[in-house]
NUTOR-906041 format. One record per atom (N, C-alpha, C): x, y, z; atom name; residue number from 1. Coordinates in pm, 1 decimal, padded with zeros to 6 digits. Layout:
% NUTOR-906041
<lummar X="X" Y="Y" Z="Z" atom="CA" n="NUM"/>
...
//
This chain:
% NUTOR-906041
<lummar X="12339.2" Y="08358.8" Z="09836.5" atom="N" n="1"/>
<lummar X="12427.9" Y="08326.2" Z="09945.6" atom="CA" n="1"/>
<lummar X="12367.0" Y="08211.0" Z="10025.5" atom="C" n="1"/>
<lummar X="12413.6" Y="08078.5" Z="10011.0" atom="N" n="2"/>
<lummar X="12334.0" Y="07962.5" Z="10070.7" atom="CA" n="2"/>
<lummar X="12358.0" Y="08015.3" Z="10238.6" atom="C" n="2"/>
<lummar X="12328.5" Y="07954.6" Z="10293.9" atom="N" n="3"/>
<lummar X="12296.2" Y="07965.9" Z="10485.5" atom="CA" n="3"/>
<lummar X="12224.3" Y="07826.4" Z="10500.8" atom="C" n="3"/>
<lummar X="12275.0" Y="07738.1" Z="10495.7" atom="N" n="4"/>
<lummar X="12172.8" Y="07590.5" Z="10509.5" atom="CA" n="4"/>
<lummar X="12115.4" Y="07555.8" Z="10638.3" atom="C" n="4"/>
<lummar X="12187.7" Y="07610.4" Z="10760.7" atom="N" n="5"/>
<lummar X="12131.8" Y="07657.8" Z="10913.7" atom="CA" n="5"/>
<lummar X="12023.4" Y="07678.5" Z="10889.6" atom="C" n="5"/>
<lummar X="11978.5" Y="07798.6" Z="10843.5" atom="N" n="6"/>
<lummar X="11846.7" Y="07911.6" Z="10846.3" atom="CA" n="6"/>
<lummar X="11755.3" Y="07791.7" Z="10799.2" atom="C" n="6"/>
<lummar X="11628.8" Y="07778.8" Z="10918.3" atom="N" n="7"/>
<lummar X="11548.9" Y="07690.5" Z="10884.9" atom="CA" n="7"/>
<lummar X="11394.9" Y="07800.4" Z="10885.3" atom="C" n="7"/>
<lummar X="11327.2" Y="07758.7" Z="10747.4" atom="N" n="8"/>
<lummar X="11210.6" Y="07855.8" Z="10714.1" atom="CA" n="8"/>
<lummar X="11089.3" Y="07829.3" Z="10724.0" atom="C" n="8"/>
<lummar X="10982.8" Y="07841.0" Z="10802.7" atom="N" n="9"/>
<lummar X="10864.4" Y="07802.6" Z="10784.9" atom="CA" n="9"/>
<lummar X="10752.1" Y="07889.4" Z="10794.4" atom="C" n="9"/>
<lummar X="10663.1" Y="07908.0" Z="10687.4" atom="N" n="10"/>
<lummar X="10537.0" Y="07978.5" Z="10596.1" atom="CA" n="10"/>
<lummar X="10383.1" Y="07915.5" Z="10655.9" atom="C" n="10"/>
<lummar X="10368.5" Y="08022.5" Z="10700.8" atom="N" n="11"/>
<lummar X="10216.8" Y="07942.5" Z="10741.0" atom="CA" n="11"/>
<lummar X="10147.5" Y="08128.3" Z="10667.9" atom="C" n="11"/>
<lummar X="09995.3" Y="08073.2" Z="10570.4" atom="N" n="12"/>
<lummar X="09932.3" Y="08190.6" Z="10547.4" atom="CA" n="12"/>
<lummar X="09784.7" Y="08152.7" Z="10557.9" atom="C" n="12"/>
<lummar X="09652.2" Y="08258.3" Z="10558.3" atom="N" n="13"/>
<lummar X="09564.2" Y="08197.5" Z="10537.2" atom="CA" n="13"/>
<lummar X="09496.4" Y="08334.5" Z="10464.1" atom="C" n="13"/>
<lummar X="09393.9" Y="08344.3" Z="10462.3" atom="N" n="14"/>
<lummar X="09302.7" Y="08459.9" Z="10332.4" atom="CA" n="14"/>
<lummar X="09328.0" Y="08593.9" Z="10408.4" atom="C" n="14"/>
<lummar X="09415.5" Y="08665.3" Z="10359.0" atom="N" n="15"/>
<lummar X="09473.0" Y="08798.9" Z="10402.1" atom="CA" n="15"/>
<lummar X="09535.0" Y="08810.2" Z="10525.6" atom="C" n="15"/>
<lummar X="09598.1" Y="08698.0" Z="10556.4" atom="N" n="16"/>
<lummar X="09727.4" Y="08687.3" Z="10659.7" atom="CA" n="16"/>
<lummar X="09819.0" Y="08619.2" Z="10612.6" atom="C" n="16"/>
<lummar X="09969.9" Y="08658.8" Z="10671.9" atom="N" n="17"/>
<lummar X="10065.4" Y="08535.3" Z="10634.3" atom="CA" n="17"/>
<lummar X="10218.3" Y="08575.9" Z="10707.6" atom="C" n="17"/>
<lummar X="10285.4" Y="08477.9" Z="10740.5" atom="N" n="18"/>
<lummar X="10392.4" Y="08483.5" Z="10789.8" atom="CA" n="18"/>
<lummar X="10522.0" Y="08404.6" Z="10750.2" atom="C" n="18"/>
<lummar X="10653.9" Y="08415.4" Z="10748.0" atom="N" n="19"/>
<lummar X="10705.6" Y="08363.1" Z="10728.0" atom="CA" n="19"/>
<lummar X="10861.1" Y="08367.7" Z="10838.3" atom="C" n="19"/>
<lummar X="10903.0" Y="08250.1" Z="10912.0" atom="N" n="20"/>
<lummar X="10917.3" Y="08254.7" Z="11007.4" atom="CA" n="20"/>
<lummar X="11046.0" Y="08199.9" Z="10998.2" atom="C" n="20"/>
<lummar X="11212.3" Y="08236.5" Z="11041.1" atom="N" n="21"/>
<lummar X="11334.1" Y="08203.5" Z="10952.4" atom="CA" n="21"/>
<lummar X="11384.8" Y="08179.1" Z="11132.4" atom="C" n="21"/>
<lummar X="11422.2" Y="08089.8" Z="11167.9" atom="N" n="22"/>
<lummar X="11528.0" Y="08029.8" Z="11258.2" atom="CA" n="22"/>
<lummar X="11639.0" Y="08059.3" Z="11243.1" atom="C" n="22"/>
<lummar X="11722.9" Y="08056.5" Z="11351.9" atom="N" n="23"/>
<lummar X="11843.2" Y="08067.7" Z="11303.4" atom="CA" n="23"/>
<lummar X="11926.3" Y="08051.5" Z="11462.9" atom="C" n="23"/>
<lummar X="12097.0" Y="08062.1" Z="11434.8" atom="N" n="24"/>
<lummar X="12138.8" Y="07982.1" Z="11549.2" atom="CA" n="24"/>
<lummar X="12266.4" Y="08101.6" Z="11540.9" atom="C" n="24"/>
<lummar X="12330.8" Y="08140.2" Z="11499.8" atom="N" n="25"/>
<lummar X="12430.1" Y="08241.1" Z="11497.8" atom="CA" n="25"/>
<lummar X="12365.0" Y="08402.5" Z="11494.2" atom="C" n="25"/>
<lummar X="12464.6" Y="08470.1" Z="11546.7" atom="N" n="26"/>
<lummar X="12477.6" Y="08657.1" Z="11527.0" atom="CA" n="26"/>
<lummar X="12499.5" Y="08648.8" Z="11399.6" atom="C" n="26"/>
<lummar X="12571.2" Y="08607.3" Z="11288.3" atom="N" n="27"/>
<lummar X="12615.9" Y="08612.5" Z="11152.8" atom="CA" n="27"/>
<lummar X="12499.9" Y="08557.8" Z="11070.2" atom="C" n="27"/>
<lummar X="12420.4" Y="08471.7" Z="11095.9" atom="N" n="28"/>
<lummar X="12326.8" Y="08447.2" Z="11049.2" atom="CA" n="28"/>
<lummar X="12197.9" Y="08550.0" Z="11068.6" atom="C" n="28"/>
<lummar X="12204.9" Y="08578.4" Z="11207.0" atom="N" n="29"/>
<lummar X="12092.1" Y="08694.3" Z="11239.5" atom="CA" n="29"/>
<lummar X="12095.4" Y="08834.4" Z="11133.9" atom="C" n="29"/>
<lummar X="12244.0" Y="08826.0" Z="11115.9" atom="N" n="30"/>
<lummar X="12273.8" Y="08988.9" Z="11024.8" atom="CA" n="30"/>
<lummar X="12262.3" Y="08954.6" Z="10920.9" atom="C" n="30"/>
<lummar X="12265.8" Y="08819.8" Z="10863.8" atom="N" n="31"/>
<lummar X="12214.5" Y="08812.1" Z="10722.2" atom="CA" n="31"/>
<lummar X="12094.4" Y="08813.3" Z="10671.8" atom="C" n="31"/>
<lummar X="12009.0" Y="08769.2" Z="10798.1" atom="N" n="32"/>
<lummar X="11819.1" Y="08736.3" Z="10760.4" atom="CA" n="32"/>
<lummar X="11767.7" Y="08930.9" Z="10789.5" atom="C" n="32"/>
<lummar X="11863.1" Y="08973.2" Z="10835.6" atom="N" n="33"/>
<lummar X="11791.4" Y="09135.2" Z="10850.4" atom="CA" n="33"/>
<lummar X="11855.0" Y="09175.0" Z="10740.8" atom="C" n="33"/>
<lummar X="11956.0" Y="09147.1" Z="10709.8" atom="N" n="34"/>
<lummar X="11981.8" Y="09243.3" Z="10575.6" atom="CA" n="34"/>
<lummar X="11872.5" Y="09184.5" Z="10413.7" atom="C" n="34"/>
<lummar X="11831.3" Y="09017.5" Z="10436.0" atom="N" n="35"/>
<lummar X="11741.8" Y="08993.6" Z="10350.2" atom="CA" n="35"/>
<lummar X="11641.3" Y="09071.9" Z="10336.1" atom="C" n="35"/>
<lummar X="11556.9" Y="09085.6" Z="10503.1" atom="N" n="36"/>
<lummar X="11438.9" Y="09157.0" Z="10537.9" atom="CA" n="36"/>
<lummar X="11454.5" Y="09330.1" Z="10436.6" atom="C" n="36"/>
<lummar X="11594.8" Y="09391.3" Z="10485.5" atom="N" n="37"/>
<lummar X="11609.0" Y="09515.4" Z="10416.8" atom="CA" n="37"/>
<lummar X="11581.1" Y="09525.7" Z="10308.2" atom="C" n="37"/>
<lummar X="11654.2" Y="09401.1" Z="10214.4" atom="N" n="38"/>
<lummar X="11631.5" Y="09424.3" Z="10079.1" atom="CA" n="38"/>
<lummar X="11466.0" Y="09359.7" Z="10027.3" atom="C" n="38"/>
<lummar X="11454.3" Y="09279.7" Z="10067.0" atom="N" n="39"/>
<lummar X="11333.8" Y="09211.7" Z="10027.3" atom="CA" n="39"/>
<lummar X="11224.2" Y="09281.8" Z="10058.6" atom="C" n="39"/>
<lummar X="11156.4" Y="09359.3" Z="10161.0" atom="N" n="40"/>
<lummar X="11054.6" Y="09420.0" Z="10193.4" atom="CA" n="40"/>
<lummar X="11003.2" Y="09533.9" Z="10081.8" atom="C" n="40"/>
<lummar X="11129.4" Y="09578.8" Z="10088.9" atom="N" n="41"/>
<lummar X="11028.1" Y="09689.1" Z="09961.1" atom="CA" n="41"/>
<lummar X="10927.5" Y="09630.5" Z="09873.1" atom="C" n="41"/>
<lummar X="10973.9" Y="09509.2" Z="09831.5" atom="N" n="42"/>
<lummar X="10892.7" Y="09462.2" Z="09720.7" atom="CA" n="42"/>
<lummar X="10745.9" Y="09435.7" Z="09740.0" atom="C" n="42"/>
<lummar X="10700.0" Y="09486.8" Z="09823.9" atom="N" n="43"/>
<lummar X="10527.4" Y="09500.7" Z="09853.3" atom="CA" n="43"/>
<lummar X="10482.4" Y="09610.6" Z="09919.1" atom="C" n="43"/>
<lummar X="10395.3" Y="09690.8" Z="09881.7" atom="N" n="44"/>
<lummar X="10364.7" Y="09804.3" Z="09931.0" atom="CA" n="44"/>
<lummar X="10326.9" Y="09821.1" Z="10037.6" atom="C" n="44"/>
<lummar X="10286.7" Y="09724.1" Z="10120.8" atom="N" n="45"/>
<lummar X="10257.3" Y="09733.6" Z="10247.2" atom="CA" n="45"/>
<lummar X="10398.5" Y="09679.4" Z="10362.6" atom="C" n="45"/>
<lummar X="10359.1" Y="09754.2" Z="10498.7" atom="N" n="46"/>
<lummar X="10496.0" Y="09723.0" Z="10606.2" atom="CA" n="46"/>
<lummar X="10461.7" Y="09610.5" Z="10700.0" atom="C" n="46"/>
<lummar X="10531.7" Y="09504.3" Z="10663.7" atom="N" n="47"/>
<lummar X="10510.5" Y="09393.5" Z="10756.4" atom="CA" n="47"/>
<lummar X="10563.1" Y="09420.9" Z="10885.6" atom="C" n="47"/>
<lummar X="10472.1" Y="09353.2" Z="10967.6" atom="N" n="48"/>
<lummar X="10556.6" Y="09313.4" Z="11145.2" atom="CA" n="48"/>
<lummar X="10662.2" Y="09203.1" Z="11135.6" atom="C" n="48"/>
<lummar X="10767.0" Y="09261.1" Z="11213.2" atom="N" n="49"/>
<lummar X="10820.8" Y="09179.3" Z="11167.0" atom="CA" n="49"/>
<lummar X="10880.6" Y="09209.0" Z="11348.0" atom="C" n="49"/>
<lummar X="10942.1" Y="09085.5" Z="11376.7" atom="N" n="50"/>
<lummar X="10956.8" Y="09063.0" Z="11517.1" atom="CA" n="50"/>
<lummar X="11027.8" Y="08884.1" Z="11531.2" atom="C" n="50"/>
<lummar X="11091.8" Y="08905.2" Z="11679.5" atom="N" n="51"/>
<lummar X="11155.0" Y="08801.4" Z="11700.8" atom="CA" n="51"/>
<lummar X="11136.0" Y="08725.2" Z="11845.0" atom="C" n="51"/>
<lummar X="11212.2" Y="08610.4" Z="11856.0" atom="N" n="52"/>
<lummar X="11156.9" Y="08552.6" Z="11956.9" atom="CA" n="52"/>
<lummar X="11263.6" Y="08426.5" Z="11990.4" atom="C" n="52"/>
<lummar X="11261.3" Y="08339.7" Z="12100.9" atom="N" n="53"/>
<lummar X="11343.8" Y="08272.0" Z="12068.5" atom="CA" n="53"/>
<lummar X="11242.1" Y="08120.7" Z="12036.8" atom="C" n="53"/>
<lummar X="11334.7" Y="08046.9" Z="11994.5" atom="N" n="54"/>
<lummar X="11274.6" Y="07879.9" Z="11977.8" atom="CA" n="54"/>
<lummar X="11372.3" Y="07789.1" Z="12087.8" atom="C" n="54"/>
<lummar X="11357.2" Y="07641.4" Z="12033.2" atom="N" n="55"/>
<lummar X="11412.3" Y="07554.8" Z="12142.9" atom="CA" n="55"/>
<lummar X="11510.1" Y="07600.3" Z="12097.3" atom="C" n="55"/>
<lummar X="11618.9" Y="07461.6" Z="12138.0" atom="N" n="56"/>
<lummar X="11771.5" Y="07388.7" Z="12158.6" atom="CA" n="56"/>
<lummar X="11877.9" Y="07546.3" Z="12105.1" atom="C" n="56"/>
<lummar X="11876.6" Y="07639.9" Z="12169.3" atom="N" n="57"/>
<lummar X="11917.3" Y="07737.8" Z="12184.9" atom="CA" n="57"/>
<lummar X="11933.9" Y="07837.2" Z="12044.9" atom="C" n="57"/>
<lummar X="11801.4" Y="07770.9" Z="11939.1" atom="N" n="58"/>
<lummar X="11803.8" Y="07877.9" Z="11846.6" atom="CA" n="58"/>
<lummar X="11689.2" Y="07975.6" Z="11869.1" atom="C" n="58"/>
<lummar X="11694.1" Y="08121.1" Z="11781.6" atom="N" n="59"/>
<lummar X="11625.0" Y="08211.3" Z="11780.2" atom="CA" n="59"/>
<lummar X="11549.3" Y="08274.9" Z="11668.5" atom="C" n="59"/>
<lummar X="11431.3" Y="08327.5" Z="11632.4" atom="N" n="60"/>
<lummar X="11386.3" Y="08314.3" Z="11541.3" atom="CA" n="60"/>
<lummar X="11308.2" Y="08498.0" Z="11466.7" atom="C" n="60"/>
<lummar X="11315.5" Y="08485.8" Z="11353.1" atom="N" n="61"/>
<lummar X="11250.0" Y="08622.6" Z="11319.3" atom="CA" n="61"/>
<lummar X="11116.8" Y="08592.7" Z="11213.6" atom="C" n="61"/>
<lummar X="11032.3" Y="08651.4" Z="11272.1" atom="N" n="62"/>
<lummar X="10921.8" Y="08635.2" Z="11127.9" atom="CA" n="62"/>
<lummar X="10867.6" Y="08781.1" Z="11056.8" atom="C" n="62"/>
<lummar X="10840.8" Y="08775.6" Z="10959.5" atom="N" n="63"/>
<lummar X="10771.8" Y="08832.4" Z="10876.2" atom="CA" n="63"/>
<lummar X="10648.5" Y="08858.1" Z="10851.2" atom="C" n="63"/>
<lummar X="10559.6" Y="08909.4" Z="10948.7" atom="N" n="64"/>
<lummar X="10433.1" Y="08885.2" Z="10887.4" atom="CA" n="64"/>
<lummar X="10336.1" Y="09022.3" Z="10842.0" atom="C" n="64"/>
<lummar X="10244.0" Y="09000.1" Z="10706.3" atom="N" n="65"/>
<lummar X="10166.1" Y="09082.7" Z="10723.5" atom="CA" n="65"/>
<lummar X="10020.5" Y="09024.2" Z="10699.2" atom="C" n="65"/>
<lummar X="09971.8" Y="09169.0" Z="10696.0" atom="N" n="66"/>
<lummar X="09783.0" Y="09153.9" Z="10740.0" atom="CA" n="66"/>
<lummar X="09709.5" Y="09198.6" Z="10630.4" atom="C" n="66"/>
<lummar X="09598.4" Y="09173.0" Z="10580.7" atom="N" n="67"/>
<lummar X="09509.9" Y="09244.8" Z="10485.7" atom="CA" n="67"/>
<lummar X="09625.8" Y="09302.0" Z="10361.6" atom="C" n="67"/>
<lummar X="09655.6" Y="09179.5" Z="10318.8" atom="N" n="68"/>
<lummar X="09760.2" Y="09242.8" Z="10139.6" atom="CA" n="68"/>
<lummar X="09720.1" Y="09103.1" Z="10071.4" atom="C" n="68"/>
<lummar X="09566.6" Y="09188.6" Z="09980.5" atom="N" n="69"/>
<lummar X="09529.9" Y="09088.2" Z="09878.0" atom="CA" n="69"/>
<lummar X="09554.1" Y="09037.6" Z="09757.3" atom="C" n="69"/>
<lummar X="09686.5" Y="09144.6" Z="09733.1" atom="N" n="70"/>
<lummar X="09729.3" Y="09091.7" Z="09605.9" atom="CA" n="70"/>
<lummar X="09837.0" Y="09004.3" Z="09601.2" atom="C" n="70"/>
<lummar X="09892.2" Y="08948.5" Z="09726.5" atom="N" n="71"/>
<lummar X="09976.2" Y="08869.2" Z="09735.9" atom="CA" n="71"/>
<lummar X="10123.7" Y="08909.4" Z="09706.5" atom="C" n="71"/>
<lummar X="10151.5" Y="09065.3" Z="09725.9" atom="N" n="72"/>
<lummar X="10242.4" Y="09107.1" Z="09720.6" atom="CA" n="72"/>
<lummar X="10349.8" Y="09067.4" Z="09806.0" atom="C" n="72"/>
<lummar X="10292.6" Y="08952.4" Z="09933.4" atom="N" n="73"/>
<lummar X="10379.7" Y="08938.2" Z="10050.5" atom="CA" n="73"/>
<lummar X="10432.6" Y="08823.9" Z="10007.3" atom="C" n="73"/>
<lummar X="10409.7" Y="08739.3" Z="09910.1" atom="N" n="74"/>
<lummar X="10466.9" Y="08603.3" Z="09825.0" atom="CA" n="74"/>
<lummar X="10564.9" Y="08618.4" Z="09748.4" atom="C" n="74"/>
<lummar X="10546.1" Y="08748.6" Z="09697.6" atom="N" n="75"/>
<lummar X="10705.8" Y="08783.0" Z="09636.3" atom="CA" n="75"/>
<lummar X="10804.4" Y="08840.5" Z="09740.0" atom="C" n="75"/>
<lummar X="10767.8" Y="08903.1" Z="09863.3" atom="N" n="76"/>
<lummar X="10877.9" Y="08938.1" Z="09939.4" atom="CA" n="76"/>
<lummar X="10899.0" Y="08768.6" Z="10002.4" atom="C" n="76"/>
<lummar X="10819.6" Y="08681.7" Z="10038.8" atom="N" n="77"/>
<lummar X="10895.3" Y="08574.9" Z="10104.7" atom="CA" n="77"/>
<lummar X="10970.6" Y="08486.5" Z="09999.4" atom="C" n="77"/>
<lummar X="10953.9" Y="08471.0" Z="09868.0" atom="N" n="78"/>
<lummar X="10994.4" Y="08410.7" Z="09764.2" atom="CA" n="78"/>
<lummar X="11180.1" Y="08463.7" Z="09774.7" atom="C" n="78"/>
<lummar X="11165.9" Y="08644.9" Z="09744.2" atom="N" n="79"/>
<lummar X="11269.8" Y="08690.0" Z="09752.4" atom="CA" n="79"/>
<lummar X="11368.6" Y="08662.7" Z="09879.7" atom="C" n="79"/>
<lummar X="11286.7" Y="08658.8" Z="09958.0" atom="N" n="80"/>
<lummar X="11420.1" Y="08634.0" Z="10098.0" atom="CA" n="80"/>
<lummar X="11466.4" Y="08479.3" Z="10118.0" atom="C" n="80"/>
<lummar X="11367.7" Y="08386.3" Z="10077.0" atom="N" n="81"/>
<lummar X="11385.2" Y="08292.7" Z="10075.7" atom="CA" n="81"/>
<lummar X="11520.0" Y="08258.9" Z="09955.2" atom="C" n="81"/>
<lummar X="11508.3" Y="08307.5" Z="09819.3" atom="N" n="82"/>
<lummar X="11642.5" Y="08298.1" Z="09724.7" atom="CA" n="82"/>
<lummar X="11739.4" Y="08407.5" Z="09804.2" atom="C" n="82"/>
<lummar X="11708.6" Y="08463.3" Z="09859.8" atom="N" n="83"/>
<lummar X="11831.2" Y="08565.4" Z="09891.4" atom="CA" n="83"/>
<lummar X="11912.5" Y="08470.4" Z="09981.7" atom="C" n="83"/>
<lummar X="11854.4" Y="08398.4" Z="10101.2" atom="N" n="84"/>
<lummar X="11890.8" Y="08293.4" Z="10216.5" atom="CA" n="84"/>
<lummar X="11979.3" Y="08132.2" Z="10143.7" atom="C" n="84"/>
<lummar X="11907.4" Y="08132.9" Z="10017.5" atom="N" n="85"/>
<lummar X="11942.8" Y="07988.4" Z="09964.5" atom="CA" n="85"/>
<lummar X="11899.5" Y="07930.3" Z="10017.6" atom="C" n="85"/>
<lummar X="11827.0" Y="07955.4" Z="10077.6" atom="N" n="86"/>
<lummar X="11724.8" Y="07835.2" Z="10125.6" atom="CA" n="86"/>
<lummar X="11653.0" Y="07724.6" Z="10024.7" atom="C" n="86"/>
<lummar X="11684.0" Y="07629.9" Z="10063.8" atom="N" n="87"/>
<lummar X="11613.2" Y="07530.7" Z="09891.6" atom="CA" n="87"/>
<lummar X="11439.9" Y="07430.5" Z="09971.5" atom="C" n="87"/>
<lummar X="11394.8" Y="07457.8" Z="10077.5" atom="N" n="88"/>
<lummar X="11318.6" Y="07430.1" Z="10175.4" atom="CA" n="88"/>
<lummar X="11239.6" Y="07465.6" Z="10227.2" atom="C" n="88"/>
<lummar X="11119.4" Y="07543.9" Z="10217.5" atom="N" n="89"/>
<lummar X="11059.6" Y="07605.8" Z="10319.9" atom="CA" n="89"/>
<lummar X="10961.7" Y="07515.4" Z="10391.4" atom="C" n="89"/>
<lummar X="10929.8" Y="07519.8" Z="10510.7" atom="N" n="90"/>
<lummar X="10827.7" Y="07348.5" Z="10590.3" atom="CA" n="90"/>
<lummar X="10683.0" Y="07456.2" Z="10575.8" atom="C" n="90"/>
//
Protein backbone atom coordinates (compact mmCIF):
# COMPACT_ATOMS: atom_id res chain seq x y z
CA UNK A 1 0.00 0.00 0.00
CA UNK A 2 2.21 3.05 -1.21
CA UNK A 3 1.70 6.24 1.41
CA UNK A 4 4.42 8.53 -0.33
CA UNK A 5 3.66 11.25 2.67
CA UNK A 6 5.13 8.81 5.31
CA UNK A 7 8.64 10.05 5.49
CA UNK A 8 11.17 7.26 7.19
CA UNK A 9 14.28 7.68 8.91
CA UNK A 10 16.71 4.70 10.52
CA UNK A 11 19.37 5.63 12.65
CA UNK A 12 21.11 2.24 14.51
CA UNK A 13 24.30 1.62 16.24
CA UNK A 14 25.79 -1.92 18.02
CA UNK A 15 22.64 -3.19 19.84
CA UNK A 16 20.42 -0.15 19.40
CA UNK A 17 18.22 1.02 16.65
CA UNK A 18 15.30 2.99 15.66
CA UNK A 19 13.24 3.64 13.01
CA UNK A 20 11.33 6.78 12.93
CA UNK A 21 8.05 7.21 10.28
CA UNK A 22 6.54 10.92 10.01
CA UNK A 23 3.54 11.46 9.02
CA UNK A 24 0.87 14.30 8.48
CA UNK A 25 -2.73 12.73 8.50
CA UNK A 26 -5.09 10.51 11.18
CA UNK A 27 -5.34 8.02 8.04
CA UNK A 28 -1.87 7.82 7.73
CA UNK A 29 -1.33 7.51 11.58
CA UNK A 30 -3.81 4.29 11.40
CA UNK A 31 -1.89 2.90 8.75
CA UNK A 32 1.81 3.13 10.36
CA UNK A 33 0.07 1.39 13.63
CA UNK A 34 -1.53 -1.17 11.83
CA UNK A 35 2.14 -1.75 10.02
CA UNK A 36 3.66 -1.67 13.63
CA UNK A 37 0.80 -4.55 14.47
CA UNK A 38 1.69 -6.63 11.79
CA UNK A 39 5.35 -6.15 11.51
CA UNK A 40 6.50 -6.47 15.18
CA UNK A 41 5.98 -9.96 15.71
CA UNK A 42 8.66 -10.66 13.46
CA UNK A 43 11.40 -10.33 16.23
CA UNK A 44 11.28 -11.77 19.45
CA UNK A 45 11.91 -9.00 21.35
CA UNK A 46 9.16 -5.79 22.24
CA UNK A 47 10.22 -2.61 20.88
CA UNK A 48 9.41 1.00 22.41
CA UNK A 49 7.68 2.33 20.39
CA UNK A 50 6.32 5.96 21.03
CA UNK A 51 5.41 9.25 19.44
CA UNK A 52 6.01 12.77 19.29
CA UNK A 53 5.43 15.58 17.21
CA UNK A 54 7.99 17.14 14.43
CA UNK A 55 7.93 20.59 12.60
CA UNK A 56 5.52 22.19 9.89
CA UNK A 57 2.63 20.48 11.65
CA UNK A 58 3.66 16.83 11.13
CA UNK A 59 3.84 14.06 13.79
CA UNK A 60 5.92 11.24 14.20
CA UNK A 61 6.16 7.45 15.58
CA UNK A 62 9.34 5.44 16.11
CA UNK A 63 10.25 2.07 16.65
CA UNK A 64 12.93 1.39 18.67
CA UNK A 65 14.69 -1.45 20.28
CA UNK A 66 17.66 -2.26 22.67
CA UNK A 67 20.14 -5.17 23.08
CA UNK A 68 18.66 -7.55 19.86
CA UNK A 69 21.88 -8.98 18.41
CA UNK A 70 20.68 -10.87 15.89
CA UNK A 71 19.28 -8.18 14.01
CA UNK A 72 15.92 -9.38 14.22
CA UNK A 73 14.83 -5.59 14.39
CA UNK A 74 16.04 -5.23 10.45
CA UNK A 75 13.52 -7.48 9.39
CA UNK A 76 10.72 -5.80 11.36
CA UNK A 77 11.88 -2.29 9.86
CA UNK A 78 12.44 -3.84 6.32
CA UNK A 79 8.81 -5.25 6.78
CA UNK A 80 7.06 -2.00 7.71
CA UNK A 81 8.96 -0.16 5.50
CA UNK A 82 7.40 -2.61 2.26
CA UNK A 83 4.21 -2.66 4.10
CA UNK A 84 4.28 1.61 3.92
CA UNK A 85 5.71 1.54 0.20
CA UNK A 86 7.97 3.44 1.17
CA UNK A 87 10.79 3.29 -1.67
CA UNK A 88 13.24 5.74 0.73
CA UNK A 89 14.40 5.47 3.97
CA UNK A 90 17.04 8.84 4.96
Amino acid sequence: MPVCSIVADHKSEELYSKLSLAYSTEEERQIIEKAIEVCTPLCSTEPNIYGGSVTEGKRMITIEYHDVSDREDGQVYEAIIKYLGIEECR
